[in-house]
C-alpha positions in Angstrom: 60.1 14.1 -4.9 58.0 16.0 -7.5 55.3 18.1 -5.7 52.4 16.5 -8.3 51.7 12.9 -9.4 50.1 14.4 -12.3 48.4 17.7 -14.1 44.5 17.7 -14.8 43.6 20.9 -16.6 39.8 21.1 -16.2 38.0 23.9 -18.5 34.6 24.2 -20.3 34.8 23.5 -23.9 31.7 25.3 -24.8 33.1 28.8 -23.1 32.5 31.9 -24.7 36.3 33.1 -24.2 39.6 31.3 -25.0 39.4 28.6 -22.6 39.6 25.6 -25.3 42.4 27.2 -26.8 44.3 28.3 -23.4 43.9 24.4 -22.0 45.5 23.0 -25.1 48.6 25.6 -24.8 49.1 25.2 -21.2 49.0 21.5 -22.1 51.8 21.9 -24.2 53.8 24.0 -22.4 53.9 21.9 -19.6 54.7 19.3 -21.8 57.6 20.6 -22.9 58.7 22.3 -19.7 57.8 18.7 -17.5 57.8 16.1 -19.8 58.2 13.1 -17.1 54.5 14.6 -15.4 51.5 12.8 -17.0 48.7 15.6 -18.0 45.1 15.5 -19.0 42.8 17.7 -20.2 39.4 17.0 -18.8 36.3 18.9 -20.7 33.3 19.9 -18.8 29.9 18.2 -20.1 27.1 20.6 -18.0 26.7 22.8 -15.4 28.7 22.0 -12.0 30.8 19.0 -14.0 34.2 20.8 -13.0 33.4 20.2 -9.5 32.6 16.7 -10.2 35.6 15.8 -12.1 37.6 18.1 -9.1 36.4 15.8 -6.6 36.9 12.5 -8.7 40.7 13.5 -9.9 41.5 14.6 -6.3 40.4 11.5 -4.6 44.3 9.7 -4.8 47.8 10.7 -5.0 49.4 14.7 -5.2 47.4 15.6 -8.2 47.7 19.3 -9.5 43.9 20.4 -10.2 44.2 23.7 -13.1 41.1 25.3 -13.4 41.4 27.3 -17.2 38.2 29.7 -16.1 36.9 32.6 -14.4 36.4 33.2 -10.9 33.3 30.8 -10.9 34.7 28.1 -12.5 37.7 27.8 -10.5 34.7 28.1 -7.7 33.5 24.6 -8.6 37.2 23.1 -8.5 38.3 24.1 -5.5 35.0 22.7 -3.9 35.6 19.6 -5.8 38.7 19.2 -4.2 37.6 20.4 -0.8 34.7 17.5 -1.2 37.5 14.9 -1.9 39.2 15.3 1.6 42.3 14.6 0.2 44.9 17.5 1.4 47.7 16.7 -1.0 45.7 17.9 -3.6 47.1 21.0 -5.1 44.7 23.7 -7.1 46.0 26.4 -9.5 44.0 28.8 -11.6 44.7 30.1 -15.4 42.5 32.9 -16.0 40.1 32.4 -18.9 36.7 34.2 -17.9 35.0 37.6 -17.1 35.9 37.7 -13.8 39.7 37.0 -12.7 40.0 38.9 -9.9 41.3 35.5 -7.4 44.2 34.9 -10.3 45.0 38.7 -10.5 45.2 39.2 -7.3 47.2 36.4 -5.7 49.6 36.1 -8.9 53.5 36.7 -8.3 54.4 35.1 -11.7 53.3 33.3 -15.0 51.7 30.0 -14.0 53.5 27.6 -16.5 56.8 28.7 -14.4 54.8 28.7 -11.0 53.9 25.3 -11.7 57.3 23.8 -13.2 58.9 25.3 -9.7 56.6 23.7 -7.8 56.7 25.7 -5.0 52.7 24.9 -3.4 51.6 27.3 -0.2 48.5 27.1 1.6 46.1 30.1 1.9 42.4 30.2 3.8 39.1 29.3 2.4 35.6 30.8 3.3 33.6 28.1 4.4 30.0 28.5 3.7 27.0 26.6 5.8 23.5 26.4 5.4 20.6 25.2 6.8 21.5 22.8 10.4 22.8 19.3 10.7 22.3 16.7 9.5 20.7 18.1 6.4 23.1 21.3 6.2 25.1 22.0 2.8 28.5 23.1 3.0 30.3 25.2 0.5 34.0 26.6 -0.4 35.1 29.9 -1.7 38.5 31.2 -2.6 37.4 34.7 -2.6 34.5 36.0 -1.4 30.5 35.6 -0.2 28.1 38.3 -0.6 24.2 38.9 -0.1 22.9 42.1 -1.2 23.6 45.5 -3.9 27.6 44.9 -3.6 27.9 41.7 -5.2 25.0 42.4 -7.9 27.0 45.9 -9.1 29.6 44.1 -9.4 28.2 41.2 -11.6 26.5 44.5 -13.7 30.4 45.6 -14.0 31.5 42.4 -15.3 28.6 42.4 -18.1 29.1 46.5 -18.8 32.8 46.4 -18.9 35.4 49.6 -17.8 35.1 53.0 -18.4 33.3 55.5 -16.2 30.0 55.5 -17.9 29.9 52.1 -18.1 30.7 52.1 -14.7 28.2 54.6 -13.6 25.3 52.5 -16.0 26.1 49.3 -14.2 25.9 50.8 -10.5 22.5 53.0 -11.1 21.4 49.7 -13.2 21.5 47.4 -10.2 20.3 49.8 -7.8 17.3 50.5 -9.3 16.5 47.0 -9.3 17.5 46.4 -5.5 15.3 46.0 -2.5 17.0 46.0 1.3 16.9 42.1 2.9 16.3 41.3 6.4 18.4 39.0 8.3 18.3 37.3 12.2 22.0 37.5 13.7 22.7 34.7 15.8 22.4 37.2 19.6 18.6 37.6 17.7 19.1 41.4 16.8 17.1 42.2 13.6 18.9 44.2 11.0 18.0 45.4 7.3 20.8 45.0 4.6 21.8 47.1 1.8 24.9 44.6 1.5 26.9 41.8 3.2 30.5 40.6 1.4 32.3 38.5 3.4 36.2 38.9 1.3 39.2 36.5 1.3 40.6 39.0 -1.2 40.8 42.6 -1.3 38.8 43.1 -4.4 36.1 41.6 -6.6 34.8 42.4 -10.0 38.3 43.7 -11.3 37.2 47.5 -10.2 35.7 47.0 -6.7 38.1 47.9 -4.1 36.7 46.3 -0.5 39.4 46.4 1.6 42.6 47.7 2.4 44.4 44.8 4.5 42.3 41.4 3.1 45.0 38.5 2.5 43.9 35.3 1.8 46.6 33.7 4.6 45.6 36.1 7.2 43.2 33.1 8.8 40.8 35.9 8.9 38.1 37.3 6.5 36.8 40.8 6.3 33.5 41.6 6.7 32.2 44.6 4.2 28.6 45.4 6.1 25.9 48.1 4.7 23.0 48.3 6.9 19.4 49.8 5.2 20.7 54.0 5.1 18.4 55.6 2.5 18.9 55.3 -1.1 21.5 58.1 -1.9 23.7 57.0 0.6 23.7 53.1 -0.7 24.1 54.5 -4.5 27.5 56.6 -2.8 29.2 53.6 -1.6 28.6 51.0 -4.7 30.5 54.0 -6.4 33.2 54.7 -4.0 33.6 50.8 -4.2 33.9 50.9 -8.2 36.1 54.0 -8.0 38.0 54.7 -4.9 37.5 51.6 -2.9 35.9 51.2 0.9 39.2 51.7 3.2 39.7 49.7 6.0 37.2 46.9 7.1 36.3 44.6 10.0 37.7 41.4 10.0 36.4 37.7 11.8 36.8 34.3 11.8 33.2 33.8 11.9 29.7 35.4 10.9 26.3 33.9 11.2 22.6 34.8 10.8 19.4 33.6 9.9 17.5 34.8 6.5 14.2 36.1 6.6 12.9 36.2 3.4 13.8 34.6 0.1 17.4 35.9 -1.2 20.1 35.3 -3.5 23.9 34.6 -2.4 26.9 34.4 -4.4 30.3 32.5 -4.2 33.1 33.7 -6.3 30.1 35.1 -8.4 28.2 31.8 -8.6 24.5 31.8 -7.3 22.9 30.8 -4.8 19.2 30.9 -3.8 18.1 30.8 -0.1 15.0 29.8 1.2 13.2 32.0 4.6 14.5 31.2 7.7 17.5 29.6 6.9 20.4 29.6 8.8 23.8 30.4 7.6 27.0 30.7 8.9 30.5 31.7 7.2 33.5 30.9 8.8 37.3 30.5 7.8 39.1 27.7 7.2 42.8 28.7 7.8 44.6 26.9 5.3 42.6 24.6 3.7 43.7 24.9 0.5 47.0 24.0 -1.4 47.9 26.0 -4.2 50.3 27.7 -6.6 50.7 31.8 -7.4 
């Protein structure tokens, strides 16, 4: 038995990049290569569609779900999916945005022959909750969440592009601009943080380098942690992350705090804005998603 009922290649038609143009030719290729598969291109209309038309097209069946986007689109898809409930759904991810880094890392070969071999594997999602029952909101990422100057330098990377001054602009751009943020962890200790990545992945933001040993199938995520330490020694690490990487890291299966003032998070590089005193937890979810490298 084929492993997919059908191919639904979600992208945004309005994308700055190639994405129109990829979705058509991995369309056609597949057609070609598996010409007794029904496909479908499905266009995005607005903001957060793709994880709407995820949810909807994962509902029935083994569909194959192809996000033709960056990290944050392929963000709203696998959500999608994880909203549908339906585990025979199987996620793949053409790169087509600023930020690849989930695609680039996990890849072992081109897609089109990843996906005419069929051969689907399960790796571990980051499950994000905020706020408490019944009212909480629950979220997926394939590859990391972070609060703080980590994830902002390396959103400033993405915009400045490689090359060491580049590099250098976008690190002393963001930290000029960044302020420490308290948290609440959940044994009530009090801390200040320069940053807080939790990682599925090893790296973010093509250059970052967080850890060593992250896998995406370890049913563990790493936990990347900068308490408040003086401005000098915060600027040092952003660039040891952009140019050597952080070494070894901490790893758990869960995290969780409370937020003390107003603060921005990030999934896969989409934002997130969190109100004071919210609580928040992260935890893995070993194998939640089906997918193709």
């Amino acid at each position: 038995m084929d492993p997919f009922d059908r191919i639904v290649i979600i992208f945004n038609p309005q994308s700055t990049g190639d994405a129109p143009r990829s979705a058509e030719q991995l369309r056609n290729e597949l057609a070609h290569r598996l010409p007794a598969v029904p496909l479908e291109l499905s266009p995005t209309q607005h903001a957060g569609h793709a994880r709407e038309l995820a949810r909807d097209a994962a509902a029935t069946g083994r569909p194959l779900l192809v996000s033709v986007s960056g990290d944050g689109g392929y963000n709203e898809v696998v959500d999608g999916v994880m909203q549908s409930g339906n585990d025979r759904a199987v996620c793949a991810v053409r790169a087509a945005g600023n930020a690849n880094d989930h695609r680039r890392v996990t890849r072992e070969r081109p897609l089109v022959d990843a996906i005419v071999a069929g051969d689907v594997r399960r790796i571990d999602l980051l499950r994000l909750t905020v706020g408490t029952e019944p009212a909480a909101r629950i979220r997926y990422a394939h590859s990391y969440i972070g609060l703080g100057l980590t994830p902002v330098v390396a959103v400033d990377l993405e915009k400045g592009g490689k090359g060491s001054w580049k590099e250098i602009l976008a690190t002393v751009r963001a930290f000029s601009r960044f302020r420490p943020f308290p948290i609440r962890l959940e044994d009530g200790r009090r801390r200040s943080i320069d940053s807080l990545v939790f990682a599925n992945i090893g790296e973010m933001a093509k250059y970052a380098s967080l850890s060593e040993d992250g896998r995406p199938d370890d049913g563990r995520f790493e936990v990347i942690t900068q308490r408040r330490t003086g401005k000098l020694r915060v600027l040092g690490t952003a660039v040891r992350a952009v140019t050597r990487g952080l070494g070894p890291q901490p790893s758990a299966t869960h995290y969780g705090f409370t937020t003390l003032a107003p603060m921005p998070l990030q999934l896969d590089g989409e934002l997130m804005e969190l109100d004071a005193d919210t609580p928040v937890a992260v935890d893995i979810a070993p194998g939640a998603l089906a997918t193709i490298f």
